[in-house]
LUMDOTOR-409138 format. One record per residue (C-alpha): residue in three letters; y, x, z. Coordinates in steps of 0.25 Angstrom, whole numbers, padded with zeros to 4 digits, always signed. Each point is the difference from the previous one (the first is absolute). Example, Ala and Ser with C-alpha at 12.3 -4.5 7.8 and 13.67 -1.06 7.14 Angstrom:
BEGIN
Ala-0018+0049+0031 Ser+0014+0006-0002 
! end
This chain:
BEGIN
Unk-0091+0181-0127 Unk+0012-0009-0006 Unk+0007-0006+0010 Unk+0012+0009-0004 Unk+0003+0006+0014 Unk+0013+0008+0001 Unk+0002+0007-0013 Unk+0013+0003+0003 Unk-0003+0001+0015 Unk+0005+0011+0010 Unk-0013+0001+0007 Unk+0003+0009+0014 Unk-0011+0000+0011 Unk-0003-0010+0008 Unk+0011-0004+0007 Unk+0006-0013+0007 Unk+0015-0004-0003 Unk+0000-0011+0014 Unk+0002-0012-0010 Unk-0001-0013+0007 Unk-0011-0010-0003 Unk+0012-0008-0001 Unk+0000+0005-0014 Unk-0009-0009-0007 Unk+0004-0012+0006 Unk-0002-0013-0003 Unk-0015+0003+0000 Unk-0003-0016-0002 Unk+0010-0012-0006 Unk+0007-0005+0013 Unk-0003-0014+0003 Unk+0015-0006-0004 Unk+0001+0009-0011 Unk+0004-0010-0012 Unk-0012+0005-0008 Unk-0011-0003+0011 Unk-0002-0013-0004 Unk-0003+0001-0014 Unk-0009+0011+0004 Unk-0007-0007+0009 Unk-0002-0012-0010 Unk-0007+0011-0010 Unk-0008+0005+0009 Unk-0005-0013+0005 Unk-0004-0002-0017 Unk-0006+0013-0001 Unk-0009-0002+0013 Unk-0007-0013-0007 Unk+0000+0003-0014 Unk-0008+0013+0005 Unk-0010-0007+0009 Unk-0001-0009-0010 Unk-0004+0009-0011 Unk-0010+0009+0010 Unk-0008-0015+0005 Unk-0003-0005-0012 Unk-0008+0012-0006 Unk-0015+0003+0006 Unk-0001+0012+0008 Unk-0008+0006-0012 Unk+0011-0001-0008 Unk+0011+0006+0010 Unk-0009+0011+0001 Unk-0001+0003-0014 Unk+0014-0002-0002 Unk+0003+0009+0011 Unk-0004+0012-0008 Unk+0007-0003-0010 Unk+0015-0002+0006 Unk-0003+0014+0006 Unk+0001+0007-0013 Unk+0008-0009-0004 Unk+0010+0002+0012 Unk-0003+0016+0001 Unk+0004+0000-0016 Unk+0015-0008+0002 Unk+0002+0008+0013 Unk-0001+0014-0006 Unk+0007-0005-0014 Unk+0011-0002+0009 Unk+0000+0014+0005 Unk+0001+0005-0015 Unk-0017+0001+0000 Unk-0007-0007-0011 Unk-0015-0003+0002 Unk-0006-0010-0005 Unk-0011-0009+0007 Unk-0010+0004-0012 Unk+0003+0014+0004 Unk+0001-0003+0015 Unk-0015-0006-0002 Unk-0006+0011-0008 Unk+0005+0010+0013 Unk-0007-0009+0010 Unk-0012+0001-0008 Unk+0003+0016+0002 Unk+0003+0002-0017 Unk+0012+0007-0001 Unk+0011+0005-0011 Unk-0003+0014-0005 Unk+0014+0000+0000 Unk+0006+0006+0014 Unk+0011-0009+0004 Unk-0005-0013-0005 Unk-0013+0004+0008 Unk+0010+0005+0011 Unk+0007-0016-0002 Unk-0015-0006+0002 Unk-0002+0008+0011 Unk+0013-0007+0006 Unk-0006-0014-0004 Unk-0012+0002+0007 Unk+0007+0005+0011 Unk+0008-0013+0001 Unk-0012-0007-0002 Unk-0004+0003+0011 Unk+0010-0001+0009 Unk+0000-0015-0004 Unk-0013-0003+0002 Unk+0002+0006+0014 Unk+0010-0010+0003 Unk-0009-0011-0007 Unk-0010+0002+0010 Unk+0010-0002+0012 Unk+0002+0017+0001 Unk+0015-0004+0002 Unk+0000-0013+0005 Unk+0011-0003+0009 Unk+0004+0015-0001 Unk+0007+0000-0012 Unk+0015+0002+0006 Unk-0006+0009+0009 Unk+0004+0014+0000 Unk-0014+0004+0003 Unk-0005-0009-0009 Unk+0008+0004-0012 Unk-0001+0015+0002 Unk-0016-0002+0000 Unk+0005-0009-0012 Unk+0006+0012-0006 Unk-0010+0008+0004 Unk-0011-0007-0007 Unk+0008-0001-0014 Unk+0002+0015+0001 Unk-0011+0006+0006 Unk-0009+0001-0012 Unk+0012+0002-0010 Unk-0001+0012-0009 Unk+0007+0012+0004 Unk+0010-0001-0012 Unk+0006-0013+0005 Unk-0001+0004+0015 Unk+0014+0010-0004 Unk+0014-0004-0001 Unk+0009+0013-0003 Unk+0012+0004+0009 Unk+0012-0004-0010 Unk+0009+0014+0002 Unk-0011+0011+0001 Unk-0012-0009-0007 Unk-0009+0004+0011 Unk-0013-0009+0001 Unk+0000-0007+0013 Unk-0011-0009+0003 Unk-0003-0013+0003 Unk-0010-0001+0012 Unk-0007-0015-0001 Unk+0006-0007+0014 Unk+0010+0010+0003 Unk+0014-0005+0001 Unk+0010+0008-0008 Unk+0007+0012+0006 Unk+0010+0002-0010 Unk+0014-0006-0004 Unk-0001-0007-0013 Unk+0008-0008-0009 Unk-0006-0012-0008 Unk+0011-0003-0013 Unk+0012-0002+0007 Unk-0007-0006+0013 Unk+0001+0012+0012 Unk-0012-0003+0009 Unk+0001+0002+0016 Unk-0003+0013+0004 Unk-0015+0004+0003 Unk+0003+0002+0014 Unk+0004-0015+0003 Unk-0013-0006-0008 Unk-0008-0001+0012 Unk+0011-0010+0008 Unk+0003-0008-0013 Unk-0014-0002-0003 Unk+0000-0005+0014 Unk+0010-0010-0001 Unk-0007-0004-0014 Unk-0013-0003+0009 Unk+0007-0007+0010 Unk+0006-0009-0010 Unk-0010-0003-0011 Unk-0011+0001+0007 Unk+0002-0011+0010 Unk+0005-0012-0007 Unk-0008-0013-0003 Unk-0005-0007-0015 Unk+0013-0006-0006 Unk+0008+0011+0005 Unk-0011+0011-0003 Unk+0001-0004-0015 Unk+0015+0003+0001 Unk+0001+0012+0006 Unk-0012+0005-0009 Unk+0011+0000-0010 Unk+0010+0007+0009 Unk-0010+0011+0003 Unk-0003+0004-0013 Unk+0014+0003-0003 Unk+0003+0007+0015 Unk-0013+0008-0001 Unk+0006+0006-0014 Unk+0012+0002+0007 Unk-0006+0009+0010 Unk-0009+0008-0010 Unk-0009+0004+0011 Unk-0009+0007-0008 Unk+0003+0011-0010 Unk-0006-0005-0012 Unk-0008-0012-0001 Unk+0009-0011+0007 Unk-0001-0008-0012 Unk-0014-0004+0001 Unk+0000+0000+0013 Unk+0011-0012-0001 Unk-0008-0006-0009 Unk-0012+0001+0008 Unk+0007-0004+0012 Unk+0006-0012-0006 Unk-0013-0005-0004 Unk-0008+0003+0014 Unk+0012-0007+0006 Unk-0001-0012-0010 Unk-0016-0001+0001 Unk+0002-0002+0015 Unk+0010-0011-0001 Unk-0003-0006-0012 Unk-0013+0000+0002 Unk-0001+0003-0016 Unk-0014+0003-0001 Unk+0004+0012-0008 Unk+0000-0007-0012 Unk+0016+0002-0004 Unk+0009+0010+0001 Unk+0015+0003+0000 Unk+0000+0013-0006 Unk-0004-0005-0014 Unk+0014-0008+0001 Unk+0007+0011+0005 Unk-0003+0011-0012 Unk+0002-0013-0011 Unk+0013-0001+0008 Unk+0004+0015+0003 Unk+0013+0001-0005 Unk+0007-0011+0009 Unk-0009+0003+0011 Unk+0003+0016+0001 Unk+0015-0007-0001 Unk-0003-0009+0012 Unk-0006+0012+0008 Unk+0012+0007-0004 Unk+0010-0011+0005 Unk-0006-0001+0014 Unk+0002+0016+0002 Unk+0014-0005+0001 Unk+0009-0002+0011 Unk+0005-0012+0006 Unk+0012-0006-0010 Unk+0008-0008+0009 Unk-0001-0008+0013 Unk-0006-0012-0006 Unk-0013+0009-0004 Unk-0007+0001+0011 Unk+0001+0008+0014 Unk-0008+0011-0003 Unk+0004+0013-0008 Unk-0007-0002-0013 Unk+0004-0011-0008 Unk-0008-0014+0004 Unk+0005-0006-0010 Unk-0008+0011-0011 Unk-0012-0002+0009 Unk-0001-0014+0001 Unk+0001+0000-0017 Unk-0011+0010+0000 Unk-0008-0009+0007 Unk+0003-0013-0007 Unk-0005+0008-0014 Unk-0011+0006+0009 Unk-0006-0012+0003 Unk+0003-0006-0015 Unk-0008+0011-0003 Unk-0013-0005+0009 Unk+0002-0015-0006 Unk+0001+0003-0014 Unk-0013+0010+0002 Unk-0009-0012+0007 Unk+0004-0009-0011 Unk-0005+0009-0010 Unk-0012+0003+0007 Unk-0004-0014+0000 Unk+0004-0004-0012 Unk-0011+0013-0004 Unk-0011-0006+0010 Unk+0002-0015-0005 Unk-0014-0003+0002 Unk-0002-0006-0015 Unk+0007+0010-0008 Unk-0007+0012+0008 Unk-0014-0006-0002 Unk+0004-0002-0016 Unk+0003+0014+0000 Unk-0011+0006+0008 Unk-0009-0011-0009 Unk+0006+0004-0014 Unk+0000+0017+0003 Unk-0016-0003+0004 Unk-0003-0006-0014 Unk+0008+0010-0006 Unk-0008+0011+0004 Unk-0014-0007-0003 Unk+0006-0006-0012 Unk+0000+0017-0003 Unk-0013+0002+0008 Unk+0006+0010+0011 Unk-0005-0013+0009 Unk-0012-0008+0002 Unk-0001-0015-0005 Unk+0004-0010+0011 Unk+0008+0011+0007 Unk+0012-0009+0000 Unk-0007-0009+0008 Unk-0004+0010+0011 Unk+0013+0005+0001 Unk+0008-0014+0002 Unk-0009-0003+0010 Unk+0005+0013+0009 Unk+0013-0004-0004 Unk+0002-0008+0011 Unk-0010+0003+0009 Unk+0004+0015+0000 Unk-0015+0006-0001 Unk-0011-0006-0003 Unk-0016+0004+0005 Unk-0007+0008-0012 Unk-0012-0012+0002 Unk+0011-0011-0004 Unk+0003+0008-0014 Unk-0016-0005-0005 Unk+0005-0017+0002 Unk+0016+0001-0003 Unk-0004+0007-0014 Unk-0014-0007-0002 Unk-0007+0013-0003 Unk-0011+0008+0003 Unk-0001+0010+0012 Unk+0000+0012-0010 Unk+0010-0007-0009 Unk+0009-0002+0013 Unk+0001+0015+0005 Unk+0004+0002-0015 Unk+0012-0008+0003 Unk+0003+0003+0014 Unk+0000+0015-0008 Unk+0009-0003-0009 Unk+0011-0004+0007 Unk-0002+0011+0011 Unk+0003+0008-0013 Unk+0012-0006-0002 Unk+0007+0001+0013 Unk+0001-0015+0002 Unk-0009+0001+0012 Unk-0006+0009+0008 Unk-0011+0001+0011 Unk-0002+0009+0012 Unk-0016+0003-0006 Unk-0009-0006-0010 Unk-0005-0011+0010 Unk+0016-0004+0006 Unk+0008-0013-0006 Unk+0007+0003-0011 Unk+0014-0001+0005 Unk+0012-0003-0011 Unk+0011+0011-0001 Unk+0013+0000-0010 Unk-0001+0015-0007 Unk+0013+0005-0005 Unk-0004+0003-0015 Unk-0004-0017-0001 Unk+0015-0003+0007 Unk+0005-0002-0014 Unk-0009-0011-0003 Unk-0005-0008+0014 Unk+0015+0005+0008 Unk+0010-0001-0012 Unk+0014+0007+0004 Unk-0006+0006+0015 Unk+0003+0014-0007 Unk+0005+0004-0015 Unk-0010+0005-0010 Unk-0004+0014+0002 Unk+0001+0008-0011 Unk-0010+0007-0011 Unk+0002+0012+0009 Unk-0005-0007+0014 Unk-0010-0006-0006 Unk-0007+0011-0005 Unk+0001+0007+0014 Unk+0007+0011-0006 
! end
């Protein structure tokens, strides 16, 4: 795994130092900080521009887009960690076609495991949980547990000993992340506590906030081992799903990686101390914090826009429209195929007895076209009598979700 834990760490046995959970205080902006209200103003836009966006689409269509993001999410969050797989090669693993190459297959492996770990929390697996220390060791359980074991290893930095990385299991070993020293191991426990206690307890408005704040403060704390990257990400995107109510249909991680350098810088700057009696009362800088979380929620604004500027209902049916007549203009789809498929556009699925009067065809000549387009990937079904339910498969992202992901390359599009 990438999430670079203490290469120049002095890993001792578990051991607890008696630091004060003082430590990473603030946890949240305090209410007459000079910032707050700015802040507040941001997430008050983010709130309806987000429930805007996920009202407007039929639940057919959030579903399908849903699938989507998570690829989509799972690629920017482990690009961020220093692991490059694209949604193509992310889709082929799901589909069980993997690399002949072991550590791309190993990086699909990772995929499908975050994958799943979203899905999880898609389907309320973390709701209300996500700032919970139970619920992000099962979190991080989740991510790991069906990891290969060539990413499950981080190696002691003075005898290169392998030490392993149990899924779940808090770290027992000292480390050093850059030039950021974590808490001792032996004080996790009551920080993660306090972290509960704080994040897990506060309202809508202010939830949206201290979403911010905890992704930094749970980097800072470095819990895990290895894997507290994506288990930040994940976290902010289960915390963000439940106060958001985002329908799962945007994520910030895609705004993070495309902005990685001055984020890492913004991580970095709330490790800092407090500068001066005007930054806050706590001993980290709020100052740095309350910065983060400005650019943080930045971030989420410009990543809802984008996202409906992509789902803007005519320009998503004119691409949907012209990519069908495209492929029967090549004969890789059935005539009148476009039809069917505008038609569960919107609608989401669509019963496999409608496809005869949307297309004007025979029953024979329908099944033709219903096949067609299960060939493609731009629907699926549960068995040959279900709807046909409309999906948004990674290799057509380029055409029907233009600049959701870069263009893979020769090499991941030939699976190799």
């Amino acid at each position: 795994m990438s999430d670079k834990p203490a290469t120049n760490a002095d890993m001792n046995a578990a051991n607890d130092r008696g630091e004060s959970v003082s430590l990473m205080e603030p946890l949240l902006i305090a209410e007459g900080s000079r910032h707050r209200p700015d802040l507040v103003d941001q997430v008050m836009g983010l709130t309806a521009r987000s429930s805007r966006l996920r009202h407007r689409l039929p639940g057919g269509l959030v579903r399908a887009l849903a699938g989507l993001v998570r690829s989509m999410n799972c690629y920017y969050s482990n690009l961020i960690e220093g692991h490059d797989t694209h949604p193509v090669a992310i889709e082929r693993a799901l589909n069980d076609d993997f690399s002949v190459d072991p550590r791309q297959r190993d990086l699909q492996l990772e995929a499908k495991s975050h994958i799943a770990a979203q899905q999880w929390i898609d389907n309320g697996g973390l709701a209300d949980r996500a700032a919970c220390v139970e619920g992000l060791r099962e979190l991080h359980r989740r991510f790991c547990e069906h990891l290969p074991k060539s990413l499950l290893v981080v190696e002691h930095p003075q005898t290169g000993k392998p030490l392993p990385v149990v899924p779940g299991n808090l770290r027992q070993h000292d480390v050093q992340v850059g030039r950021h020293v974590p808490i001792s191991p032996g004080s996790l426990p009551r920080f993660l506590t306090r972290f509960e206690q704080v994040y897990g307890q506060v309202g809508r408005t202010e939830g949206v906030l201290a979403a911010a704040c905890a992704h930094h403060r749970l980097l800072w704390l470095h819990p895990f081992l290895d894997g507290n990257g994506r288990v930040a990400h994940l976290m902010s995107y289960a915390l963000l799903l439940d106060r958001l109510e985002t329908g799962a249909i945007w994520s910030v991680a895609r705004g993070l990686a495309r902005n990685e350098g001055e984020y890492k810088a913004r991580l970095m700057a709330c490790d800092l101390e407090r500068r001066n009696d005007l930054d806050g009362r706590g001993h980290l800088s709020e100052e740095a914090l309350a910065e983060f979380v400005g650019f943080f929620l930045n971030v989420c604004l410009d990543q809802v826009d984008f996202m409906e500027r992509l789902v803007e209902p005519a320009a998503l049916t004119d691409r949907v429209v012209r990519w069908a007549r495209d492929e029967i203009e090549r004969g890789r789809l059935a005539p009148r195929s476009d039809r069917v498929l505008e038609a569960a556009l919107y609608r989401g699925e669509l019963p496999r007895g409608e496809v005869v009067d949307i297309a004007g065809v025979s029953e024979r000549q329908a099944r033709r076209v219903s096949r067609g387009l299960l060939d493609t990937g731009i629907v699926t079904a549960e068995s040959t009598r279900a709807p046909l339910r409309l999906t948004f498969p990674a290799h057509l992202a380029s055409r029907l979700m233009p600049g959701l992901f870069p263009e893979p390359s020769e090499s991941v599009r030939g699976g190799a």
